[in-house]
C-alpha positions in Angstrom: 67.9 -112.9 147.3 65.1 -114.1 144.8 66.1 -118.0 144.1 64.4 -117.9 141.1 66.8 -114.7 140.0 69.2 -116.1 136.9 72.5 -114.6 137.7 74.9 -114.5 134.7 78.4 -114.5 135.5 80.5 -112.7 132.4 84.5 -113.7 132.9 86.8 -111.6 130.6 90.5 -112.6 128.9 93.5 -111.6 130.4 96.2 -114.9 130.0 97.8 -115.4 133.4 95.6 -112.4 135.1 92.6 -115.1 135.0 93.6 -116.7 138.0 91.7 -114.3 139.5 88.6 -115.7 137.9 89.0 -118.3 140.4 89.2 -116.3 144.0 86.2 -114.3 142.3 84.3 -117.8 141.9 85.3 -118.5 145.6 84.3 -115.3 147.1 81.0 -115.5 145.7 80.2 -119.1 146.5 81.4 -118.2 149.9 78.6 -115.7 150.0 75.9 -118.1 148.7 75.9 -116.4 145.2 75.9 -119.6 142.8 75.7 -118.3 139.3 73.7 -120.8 137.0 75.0 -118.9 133.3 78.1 -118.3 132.6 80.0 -117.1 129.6 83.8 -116.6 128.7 86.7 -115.4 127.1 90.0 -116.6 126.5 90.9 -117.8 129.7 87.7 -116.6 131.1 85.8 -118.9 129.1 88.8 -121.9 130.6 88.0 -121.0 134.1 84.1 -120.4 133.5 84.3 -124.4 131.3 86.3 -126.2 134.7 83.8 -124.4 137.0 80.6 -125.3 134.9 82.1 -129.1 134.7 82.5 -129.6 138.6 86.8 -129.6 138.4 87.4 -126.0 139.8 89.4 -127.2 142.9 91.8 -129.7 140.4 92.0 -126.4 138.6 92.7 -124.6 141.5 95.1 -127.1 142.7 97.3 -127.2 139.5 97.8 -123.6 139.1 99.1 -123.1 142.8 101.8 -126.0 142.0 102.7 -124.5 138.8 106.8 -122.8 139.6 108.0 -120.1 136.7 110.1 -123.3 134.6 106.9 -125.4 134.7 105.0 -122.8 132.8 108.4 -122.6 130.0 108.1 -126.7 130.3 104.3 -126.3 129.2 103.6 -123.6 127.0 107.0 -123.3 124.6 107.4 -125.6 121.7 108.9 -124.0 118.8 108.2 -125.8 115.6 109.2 -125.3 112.2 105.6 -124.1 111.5 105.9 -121.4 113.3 101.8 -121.6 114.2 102.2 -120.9 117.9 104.4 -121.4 120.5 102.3 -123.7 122.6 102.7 -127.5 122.9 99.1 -128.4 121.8 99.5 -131.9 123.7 100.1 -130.6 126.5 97.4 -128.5 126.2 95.1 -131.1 125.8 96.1 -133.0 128.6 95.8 -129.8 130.8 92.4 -129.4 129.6 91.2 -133.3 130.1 93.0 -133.1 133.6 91.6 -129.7 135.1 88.6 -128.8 133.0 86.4 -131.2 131.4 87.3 -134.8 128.9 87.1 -135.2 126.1 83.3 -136.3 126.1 81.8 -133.8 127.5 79.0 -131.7 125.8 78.1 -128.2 126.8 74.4 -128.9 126.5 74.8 -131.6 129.3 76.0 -129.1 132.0 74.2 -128.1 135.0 74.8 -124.6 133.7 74.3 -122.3 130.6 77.8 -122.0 129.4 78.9 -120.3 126.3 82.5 -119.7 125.2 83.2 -116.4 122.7 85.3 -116.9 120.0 86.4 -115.2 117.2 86.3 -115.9 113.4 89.9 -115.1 111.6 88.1 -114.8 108.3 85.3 -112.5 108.7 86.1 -110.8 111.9 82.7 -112.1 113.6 82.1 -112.9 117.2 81.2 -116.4 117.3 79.4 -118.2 120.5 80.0 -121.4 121.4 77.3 -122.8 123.3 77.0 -126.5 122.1 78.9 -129.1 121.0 82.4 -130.1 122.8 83.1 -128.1 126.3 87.0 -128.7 125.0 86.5 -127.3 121.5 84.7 -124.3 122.5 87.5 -124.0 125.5 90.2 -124.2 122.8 88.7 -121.9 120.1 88.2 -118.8 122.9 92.0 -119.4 123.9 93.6 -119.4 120.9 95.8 -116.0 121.2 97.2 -115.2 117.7 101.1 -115.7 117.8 101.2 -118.3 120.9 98.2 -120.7 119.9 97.0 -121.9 116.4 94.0 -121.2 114.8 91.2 -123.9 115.6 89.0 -125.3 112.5 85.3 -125.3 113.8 81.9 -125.4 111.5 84.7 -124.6 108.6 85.6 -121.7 110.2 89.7 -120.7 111.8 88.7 -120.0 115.2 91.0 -117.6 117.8 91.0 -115.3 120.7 87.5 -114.2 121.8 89.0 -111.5 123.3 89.8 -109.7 119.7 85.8 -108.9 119.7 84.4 -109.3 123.0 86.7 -109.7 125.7 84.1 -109.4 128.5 81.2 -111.3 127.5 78.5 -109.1 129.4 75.9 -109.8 126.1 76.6 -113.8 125.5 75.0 -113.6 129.9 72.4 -111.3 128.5 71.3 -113.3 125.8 71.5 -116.6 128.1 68.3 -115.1 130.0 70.3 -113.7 133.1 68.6 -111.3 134.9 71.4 -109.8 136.6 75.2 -110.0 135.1 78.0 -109.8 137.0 81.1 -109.0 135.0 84.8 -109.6 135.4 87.5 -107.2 133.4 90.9 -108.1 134.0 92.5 -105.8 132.2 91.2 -102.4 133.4 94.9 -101.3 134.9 97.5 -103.2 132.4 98.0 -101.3 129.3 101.7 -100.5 128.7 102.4 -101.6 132.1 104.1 -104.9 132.2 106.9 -104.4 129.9 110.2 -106.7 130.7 113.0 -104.8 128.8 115.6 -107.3 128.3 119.4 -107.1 128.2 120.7 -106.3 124.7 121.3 -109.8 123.1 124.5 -109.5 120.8 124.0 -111.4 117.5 127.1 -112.9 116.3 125.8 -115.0 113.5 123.5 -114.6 110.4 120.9 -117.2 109.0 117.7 -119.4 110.0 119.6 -120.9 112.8 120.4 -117.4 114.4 116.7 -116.1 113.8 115.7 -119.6 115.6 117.9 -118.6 118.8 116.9 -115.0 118.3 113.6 -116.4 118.7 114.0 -118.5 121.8 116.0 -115.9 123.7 113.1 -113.6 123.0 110.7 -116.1 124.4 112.5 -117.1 127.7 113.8 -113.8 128.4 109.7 -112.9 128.6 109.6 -116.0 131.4 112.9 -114.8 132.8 113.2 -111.1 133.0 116.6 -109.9 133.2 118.1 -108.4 135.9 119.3 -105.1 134.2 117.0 -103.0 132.3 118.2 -101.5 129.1 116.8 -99.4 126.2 116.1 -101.8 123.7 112.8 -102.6 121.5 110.1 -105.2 123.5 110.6 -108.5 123.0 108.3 -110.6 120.6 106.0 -111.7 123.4 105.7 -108.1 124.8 105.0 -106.8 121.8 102.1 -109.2 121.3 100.9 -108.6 124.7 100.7 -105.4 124.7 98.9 -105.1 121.5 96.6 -107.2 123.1 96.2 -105.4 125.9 95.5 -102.6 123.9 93.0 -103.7 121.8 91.2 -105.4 124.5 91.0 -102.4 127.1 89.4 -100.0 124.2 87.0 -102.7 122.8 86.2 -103.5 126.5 85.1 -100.0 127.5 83.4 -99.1 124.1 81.2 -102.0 125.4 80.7 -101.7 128.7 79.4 -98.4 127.8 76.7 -99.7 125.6 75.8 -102.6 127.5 76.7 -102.3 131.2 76.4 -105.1 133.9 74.9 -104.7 137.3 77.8 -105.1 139.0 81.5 -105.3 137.1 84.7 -106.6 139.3 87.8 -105.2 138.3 90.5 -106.8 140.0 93.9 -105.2 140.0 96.4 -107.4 138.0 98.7 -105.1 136.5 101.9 -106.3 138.4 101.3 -110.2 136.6 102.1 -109.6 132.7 100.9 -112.6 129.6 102.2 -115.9 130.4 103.3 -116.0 134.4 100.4 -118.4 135.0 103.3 -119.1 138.3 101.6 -116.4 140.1 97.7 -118.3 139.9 98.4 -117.6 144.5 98.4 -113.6 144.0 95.9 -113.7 141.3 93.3 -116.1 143.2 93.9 -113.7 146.6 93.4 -110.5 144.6 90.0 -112.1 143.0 89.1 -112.8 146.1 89.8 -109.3 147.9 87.9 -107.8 144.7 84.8 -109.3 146.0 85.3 -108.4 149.7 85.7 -105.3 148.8 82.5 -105.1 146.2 80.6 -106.9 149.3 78.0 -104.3 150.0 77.5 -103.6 146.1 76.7 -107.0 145.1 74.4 -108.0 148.1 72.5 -104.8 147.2 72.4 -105.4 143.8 71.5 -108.8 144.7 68.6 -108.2 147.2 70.8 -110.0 149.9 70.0 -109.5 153.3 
């Protein structure tokens, strides 16, 4: 392989599915394939920051010891705002912990890094390749409905993955040479539904909408036992029009601007917010590259 070859490494959104971002990481390092740019969506653009800033393994570490009640415990917070469900303090400490503090500039990293974000105003794809690693971190990952809006350069900031959700073109533009590409989400469309018992309402008024609310967001964390025909539950919903909009954006792009090589590990079994599952996740990124091997070491030039 040429040393002097820039290898851009594009890591798409997918929530909890970008656990796999980290086996992928591993497999290739394991190999001897160290990319040096490295661009990132949603939690693509989490996992690409803590790789880029030298904590991988704490990141690695925490999600394995994550159990299904931790991830209710970290992510729900229902305020009376009703910006997101996601306890932004917690957030932060998460971030500090297992990606980068507080300090830390992107320009100072051993590695191009940009994070994609999107701009709720105008609808433009905005890069984020200087400044705070946490800010740009927090502006890709802020999916409408669970996270809110981040104010950047006078702009609402949220989910990179509304515009770009594999960011083969941020690599491009970075100067790599060759761009290996990460879709999560090639399998998942209308395939992790948890239909959830039918929830009898016995009581009218902003308290009942509140416990409405909170049924509909644990019983996403805790899928019932017996399935029944009722409508998706508010998180589903969101998920899968997500999902969605993602998969047809993500192939409209990939047809106009392919990478070299594009890993597409198969995730549909883990739906939006069981980050408990990081173990099958990391394995199945990992097998993705075993099973690419030959590909990439031709693409590569590897011996």
């Amino acid at each position: 392989m040429n040393k002097n070859l820039n290898i851009g490494l594009a890591l798409g959104s997918g929530s909890s599915r970008g656990w796999a971002h980290i086996g992928i990481i591993k497999a290739l390092t394991e190999m001897g394939i160290e990319p040096n740019i490295i661009s990132g969506t949603s939690i693509g653009a989490l996992v690409g920051a803590s790789y880029a800033a030298g904590k991988l393994e704490n990141l690695e570490t925490w999600a394995r010891s994550i159990t299904r009640l931790d991830t209710a415990r970290i992510f729900f917070d229902l305020n009376t705002s009703f910006t997101g469900f996601v306890n932004t303090e917690r957030l932060h400490y998460f971030l500090n912990e297992n990606v980068a503090g507080d300090k830390v500039v992107i320009e100072d990293l051993e590695k191009h890094y940009t994070a994609v974000s999107t701009d709720l105003e105008t609808g433009r794809e905005i890069w984020l390749s200087n400044g705070s690693l946490i800010q740009a971190v927090w502006a890709s990952i802020s999916l409408p409905g669970l996270f809110p809006a981040i104010r950047h350069d006078n702009r609402w900031l949220v989910d990179g993955g509304l515009v770009n959700p594999v960011p083969i073109s941020a690599c491009r533009a970075l100067g790599a040479d060759v761009v290996i590409a990460v879709n999560l989400n090639g399998d998942i469309v209308g395939k992790h539904f948890a239909k959830p018992a039918k929830i009898k309402k016995e009581n009218n008024g902003v308290g009942a909408k509140i416990t409405d609310l909170v049924r509909e967001y644990t019983s996403s964390i805790f899928p019932p036992a017996k399935e029944t025909m009722q409508p998706p539950n508010l998180l589903d919903a969101i998920a899968s029009s997500m999902n969605i909009t993602q998969d047809r954006i993500t192939r409209s792009r990939i047809a106009g601007d392919p990478p070299d090589i594009l890993l597409t590990p198969k995730l549909s079994h883990i739906s939006l917010l069981e980050f408990f599952r990081a173990k099958e996740a990391i394995k199945e990124g990992m097998d993705c590259v075993y099973r690419m091997k030959s590909e990439i070491k031709y693409v590569l030039g590897m011996d």
